[in-house]
C-alpha positions in Angstrom: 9.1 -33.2 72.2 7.2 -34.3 69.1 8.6 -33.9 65.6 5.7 -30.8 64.1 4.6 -32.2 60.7 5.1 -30.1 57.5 2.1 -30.7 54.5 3.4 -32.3 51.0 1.5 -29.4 49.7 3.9 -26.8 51.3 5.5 -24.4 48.7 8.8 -24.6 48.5 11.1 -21.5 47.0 11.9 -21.8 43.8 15.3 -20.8 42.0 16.0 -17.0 41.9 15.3 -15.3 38.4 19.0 -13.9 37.1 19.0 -10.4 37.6 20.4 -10.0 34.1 16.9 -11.1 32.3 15.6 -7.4 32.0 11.3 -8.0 31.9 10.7 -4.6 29.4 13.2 -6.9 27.3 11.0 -9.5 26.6 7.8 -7.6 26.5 9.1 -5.5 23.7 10.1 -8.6 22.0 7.0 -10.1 22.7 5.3 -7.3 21.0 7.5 -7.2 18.0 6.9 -10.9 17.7 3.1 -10.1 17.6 3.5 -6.6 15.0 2.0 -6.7 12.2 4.1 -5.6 9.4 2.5 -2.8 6.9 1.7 -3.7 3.9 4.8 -1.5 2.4 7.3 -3.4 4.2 5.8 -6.6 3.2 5.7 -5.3 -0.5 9.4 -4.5 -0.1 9.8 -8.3 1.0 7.8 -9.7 -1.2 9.9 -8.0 -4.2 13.1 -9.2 -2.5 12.0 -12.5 -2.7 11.6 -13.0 0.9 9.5 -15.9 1.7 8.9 -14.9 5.4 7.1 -12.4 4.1 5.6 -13.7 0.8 4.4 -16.3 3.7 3.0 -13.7 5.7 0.7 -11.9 2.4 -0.7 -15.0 1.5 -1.7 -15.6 5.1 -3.5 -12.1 5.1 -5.3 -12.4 1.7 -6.8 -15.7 2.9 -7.6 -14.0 6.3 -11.4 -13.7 7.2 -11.2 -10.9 9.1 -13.3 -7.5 7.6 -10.2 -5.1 8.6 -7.4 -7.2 6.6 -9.6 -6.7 3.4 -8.1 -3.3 2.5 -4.4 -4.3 3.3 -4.9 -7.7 1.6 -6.3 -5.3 -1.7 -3.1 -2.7 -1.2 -1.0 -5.8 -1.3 -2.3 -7.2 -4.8 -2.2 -3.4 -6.2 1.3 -3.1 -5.2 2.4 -6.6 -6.5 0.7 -6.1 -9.8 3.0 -3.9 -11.8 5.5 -6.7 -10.7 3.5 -10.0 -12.1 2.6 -11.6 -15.0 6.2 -13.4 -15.7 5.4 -16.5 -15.2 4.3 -19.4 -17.0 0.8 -21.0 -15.0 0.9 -24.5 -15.2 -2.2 -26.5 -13.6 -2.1 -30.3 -12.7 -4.7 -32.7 -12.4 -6.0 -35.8 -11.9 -7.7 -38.6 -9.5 -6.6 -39.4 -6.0 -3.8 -42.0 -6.3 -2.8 -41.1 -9.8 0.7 -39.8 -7.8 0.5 -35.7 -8.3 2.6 -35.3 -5.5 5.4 -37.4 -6.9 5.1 -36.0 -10.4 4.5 -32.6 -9.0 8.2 -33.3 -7.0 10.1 -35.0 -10.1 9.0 -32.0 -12.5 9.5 -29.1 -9.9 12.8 -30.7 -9.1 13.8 -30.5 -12.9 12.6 -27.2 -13.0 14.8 -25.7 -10.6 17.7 -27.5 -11.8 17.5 -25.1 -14.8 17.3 -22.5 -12.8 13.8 -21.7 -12.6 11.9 -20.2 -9.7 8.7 -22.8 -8.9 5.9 -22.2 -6.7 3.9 -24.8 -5.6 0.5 -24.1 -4.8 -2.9 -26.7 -4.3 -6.7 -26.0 -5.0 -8.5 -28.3 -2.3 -12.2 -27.8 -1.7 -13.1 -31.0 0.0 -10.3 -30.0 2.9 -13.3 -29.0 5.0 -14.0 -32.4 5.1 -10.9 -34.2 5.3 -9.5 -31.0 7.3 -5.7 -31.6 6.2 -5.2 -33.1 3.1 -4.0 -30.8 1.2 -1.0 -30.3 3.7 -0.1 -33.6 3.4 1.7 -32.3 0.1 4.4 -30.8 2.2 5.6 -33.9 4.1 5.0 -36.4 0.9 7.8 -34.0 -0.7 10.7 -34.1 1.0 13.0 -33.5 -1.6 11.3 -30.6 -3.3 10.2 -29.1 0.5 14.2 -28.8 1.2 14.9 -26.9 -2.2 15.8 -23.2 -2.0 14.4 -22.5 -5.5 11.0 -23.8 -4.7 7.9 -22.6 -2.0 5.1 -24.7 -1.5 2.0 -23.4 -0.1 -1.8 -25.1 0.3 -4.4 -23.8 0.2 -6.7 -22.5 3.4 -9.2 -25.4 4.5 -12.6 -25.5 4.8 -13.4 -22.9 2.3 -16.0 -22.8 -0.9 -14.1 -24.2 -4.4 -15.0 -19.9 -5.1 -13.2 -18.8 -2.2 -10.1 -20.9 -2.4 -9.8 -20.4 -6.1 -10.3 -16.6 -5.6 -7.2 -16.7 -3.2 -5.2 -19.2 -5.3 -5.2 -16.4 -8.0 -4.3 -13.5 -5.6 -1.5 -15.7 -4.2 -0.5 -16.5 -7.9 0.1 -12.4 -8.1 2.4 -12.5 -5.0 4.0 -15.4 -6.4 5.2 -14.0 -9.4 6.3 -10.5 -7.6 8.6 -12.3 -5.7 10.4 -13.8 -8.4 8.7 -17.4 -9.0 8.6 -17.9 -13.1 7.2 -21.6 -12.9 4.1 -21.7 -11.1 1.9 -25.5 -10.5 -1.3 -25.4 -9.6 -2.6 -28.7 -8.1 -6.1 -29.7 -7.9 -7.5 -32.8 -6.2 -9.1 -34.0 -9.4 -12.6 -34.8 -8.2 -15.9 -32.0 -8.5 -15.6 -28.9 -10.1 -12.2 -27.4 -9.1 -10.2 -28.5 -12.6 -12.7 -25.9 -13.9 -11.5 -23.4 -11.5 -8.2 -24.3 -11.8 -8.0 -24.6 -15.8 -9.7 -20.7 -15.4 -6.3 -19.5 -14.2 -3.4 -21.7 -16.1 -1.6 -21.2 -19.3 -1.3 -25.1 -18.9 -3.3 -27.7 -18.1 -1.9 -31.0 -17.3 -4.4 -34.3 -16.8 -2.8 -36.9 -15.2 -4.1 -40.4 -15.7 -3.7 -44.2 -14.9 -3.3 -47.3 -17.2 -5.7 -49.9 -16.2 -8.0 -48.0 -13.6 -11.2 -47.8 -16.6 -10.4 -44.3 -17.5 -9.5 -45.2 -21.4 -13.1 -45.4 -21.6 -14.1 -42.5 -18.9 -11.5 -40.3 -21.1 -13.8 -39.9 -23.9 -16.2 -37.9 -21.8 -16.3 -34.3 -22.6 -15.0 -31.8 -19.8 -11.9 -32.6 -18.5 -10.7 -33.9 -21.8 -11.6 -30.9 -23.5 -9.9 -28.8 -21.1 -6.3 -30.8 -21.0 -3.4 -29.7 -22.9 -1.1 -32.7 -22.5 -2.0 -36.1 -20.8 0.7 -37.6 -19.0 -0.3 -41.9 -18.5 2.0 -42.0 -14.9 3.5 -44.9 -13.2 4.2 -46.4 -17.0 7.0 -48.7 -15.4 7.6 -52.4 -14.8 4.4 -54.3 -15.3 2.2 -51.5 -15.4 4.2 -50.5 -18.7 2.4 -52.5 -21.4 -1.0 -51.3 -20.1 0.4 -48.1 -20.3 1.4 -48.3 -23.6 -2.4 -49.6 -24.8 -4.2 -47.0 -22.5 -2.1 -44.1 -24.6 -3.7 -45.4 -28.2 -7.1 -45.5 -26.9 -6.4 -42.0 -25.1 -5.1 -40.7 -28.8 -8.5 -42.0 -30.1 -10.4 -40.2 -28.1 -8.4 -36.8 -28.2 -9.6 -36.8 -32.0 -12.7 -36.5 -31.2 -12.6 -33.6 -30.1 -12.5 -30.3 -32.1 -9.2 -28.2 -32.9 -8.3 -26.3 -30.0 -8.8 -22.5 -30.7 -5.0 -21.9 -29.5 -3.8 -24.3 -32.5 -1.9 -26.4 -30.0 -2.6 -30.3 -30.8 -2.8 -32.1 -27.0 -0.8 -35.0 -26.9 -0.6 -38.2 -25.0 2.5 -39.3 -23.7 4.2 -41.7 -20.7 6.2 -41.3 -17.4 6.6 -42.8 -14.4 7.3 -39.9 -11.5 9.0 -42.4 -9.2 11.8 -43.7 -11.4 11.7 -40.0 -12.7 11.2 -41.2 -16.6 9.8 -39.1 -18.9 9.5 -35.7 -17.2 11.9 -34.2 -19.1 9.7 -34.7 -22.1 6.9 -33.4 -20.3 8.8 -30.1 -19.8 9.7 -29.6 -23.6 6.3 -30.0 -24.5 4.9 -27.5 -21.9 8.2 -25.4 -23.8 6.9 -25.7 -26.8 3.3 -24.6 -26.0 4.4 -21.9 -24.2 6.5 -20.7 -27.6 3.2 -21.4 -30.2 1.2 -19.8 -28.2 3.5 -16.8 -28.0 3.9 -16.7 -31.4 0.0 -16.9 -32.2 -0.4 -14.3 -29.1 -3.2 -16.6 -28.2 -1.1 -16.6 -25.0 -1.7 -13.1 -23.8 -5.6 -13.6 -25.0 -6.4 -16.4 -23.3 -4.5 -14.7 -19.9 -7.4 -11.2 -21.1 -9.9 -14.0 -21.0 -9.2 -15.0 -17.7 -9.5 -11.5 -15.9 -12.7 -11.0 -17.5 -13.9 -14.2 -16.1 -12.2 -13.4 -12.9 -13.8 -10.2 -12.6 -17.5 -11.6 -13.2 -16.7 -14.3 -10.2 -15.7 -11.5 -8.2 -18.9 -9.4 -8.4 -20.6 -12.7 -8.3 -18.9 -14.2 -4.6 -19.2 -10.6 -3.2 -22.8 -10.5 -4.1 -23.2 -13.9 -2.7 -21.4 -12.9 0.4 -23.0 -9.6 1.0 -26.6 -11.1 0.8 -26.3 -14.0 3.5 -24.1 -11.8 5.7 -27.3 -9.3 6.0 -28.8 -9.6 9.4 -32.5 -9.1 8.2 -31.7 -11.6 5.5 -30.3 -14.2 8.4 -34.2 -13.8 9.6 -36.1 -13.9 6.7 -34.5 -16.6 5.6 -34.9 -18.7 8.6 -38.6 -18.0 8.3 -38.9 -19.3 5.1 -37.2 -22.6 5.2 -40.0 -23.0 8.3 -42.4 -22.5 5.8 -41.1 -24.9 3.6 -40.6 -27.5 6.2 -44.4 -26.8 6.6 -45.2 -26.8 3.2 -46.7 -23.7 3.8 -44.4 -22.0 0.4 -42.4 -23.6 -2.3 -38.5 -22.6 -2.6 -38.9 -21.0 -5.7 -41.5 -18.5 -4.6 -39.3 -18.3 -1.2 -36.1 -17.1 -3.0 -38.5 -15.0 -5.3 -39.6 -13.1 -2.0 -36.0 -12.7 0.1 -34.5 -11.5 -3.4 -37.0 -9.2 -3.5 -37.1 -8.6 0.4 -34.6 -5.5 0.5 -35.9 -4.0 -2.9 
């Protein structure tokens, strides 16, 4: 009698699920995993210092979605009464200057006297590198590790308005749950060391010797806006250039007039690898921090800085409210067809879709 043959597709039984794995079990912990907290409960964390949730806020105020934009508001209220007790300290400077280094040698000092820092990046052009800004995380190791610290970057592919917006809210939460030193990194190219310097007591320009920036330096902007410039990787060879670029820098910073808080920006040397310098770094962010106490320019220039905040605001939401409209969408789309036609020039087309809802 001839063997009957069985298909390699035939199912075979599998093993026997225990009977002690209960399925309600999981499903409600499925659900809880998925809850939403409320924003109460996340207030309450935030205040305890809980980073889970201090995580969890910042991840709703950079949220898109319509329905978070009440909750993300009640959390901001609610943090508010609880902020402000911190000194803002924003860092800058090109690509390849070593930010992430410095950041991780000054933060790492920081703690070690017992402060609270919170690490936090302004990164516009991550819609087109899509990740660059979380590269910040893995280049500090040390700093990552420490329980004093939190770093955080920014949401990608965002407008500089956008991300600078959230970067203040998340500054709020920040200081609510407990973080007194707060850095602000920017990438250091465009326009976001404007947004950046719009929300910092501090603002630190980080430079190289030898890359053509003594004579870049004397531009206005940037210069203008820096507090303290820091000439980093000032070791080994790269120390006597160092050394020239900081006369030519001091030139150039008395060119410019007395700034209005009476503070007198200095240029001075470090090297973030070999961790030189730093600590001089601190005592002169210190002893800003006390002149400008003293002068209350502090506390003015912080009253500035809302009132900014507040026109940008109005400004994004306008923005966002006008290209959201669905007839807008339309009209729009007509008149860039008549420009391609050259049927209408752009100024008379934005003339007639800002009047278009009148």
């Amino acid at each position: 009698m001839a063997k009957e043959k069985k298909s390699a597709l035939e199912e075979k039984k599998g093993i026997q699920e225990p009977e002690s794995i209960n399925r309600s079990s999981i499903a409600r912990i499925k659900s809880k995993r998925h809850k939403q907290p409320s924003t109460e409960d996340l207030i309450s964390g935030i205040l305890q210092g809980d980073i889970t949730a201090l995580s969890r806020a910042i991840t709703l105020i950079e949220s898109k979605n319509p329905s978070h934009f009440e909750k993300a508001n009640a959390l901001i209220k609610g943090c508010l009464p609880h902020a402000n007790k911190s000194v803002r300290i924003g860092i800058t400077g090109v690509p390849g200057v070593g930010k992430s280094t410095f950041i991780e040698s000054f933060g790492l000092l920081a703690t070690s006297l017992g402060k609270q820092v919170a690490v936090l990046a302004v990164d516009p052009s991550s819609s087109v590198s899509r990740g660059s800004i979380l590269g910040d995380k893995t280049r500090m190791e040390a700093l990552v590790k420490e329980p004093k610290a939190f770093i955080r970057p920014s949401a990608s592919g965002e407008s500089l308005g956008g991300v600078a917006r959230k970067t203040r809210e998340t500054i709020i939460l920040c200081e609510a749950a407990g973080f007194d030193t707060i850095i602000i990194e920017t990438v250091g190219v465009g326009q976001s060391e404007t947004a950046v310097h719009s929300m910092v007591d501090f603002f630190l320009l980080l430079k190289l010797a030898g890359a053509g920036d003594e004579l870049q330096g004397i531009k206005r902007g940037i210069m203008e806006m820096a507090d303290l410039i820091a000439i980093n990787k000032a070791d080994g060879d790269n120390l006597k250039q160092a050394k020239v670029a900081k006369v030519e820098f001091n030139r150039a910073l008395h060119l410019y007039p007395k700034k209005s808080s009476g503070w007198q920006p200095k240029v001075m040397l470090c090297s973030a690898l070999k961790n030189e310098g730093i600590q001089d770094i601190w005592e002169q962010i210190q002893d800003y921090v006390s002149l400008t106490y003293k002068t209350a320019y502090f506390n003015k220039k912080r009253s500035e800085q809302n009132k900014f905040w507040l026109i940008q605001t109005i400004e994004e939401h306008l923005k966002s409210n006008f290209f959201n409209d669905k007839e807008i969408k339309v009209a729009l789309e007509k008149q860039l067809q008549l420009i391609e036609e050259n049927k209408t020039t752009p100024f008379a087309a934005a003339d007639y879709l800002l009047r278009f809802k009148v």
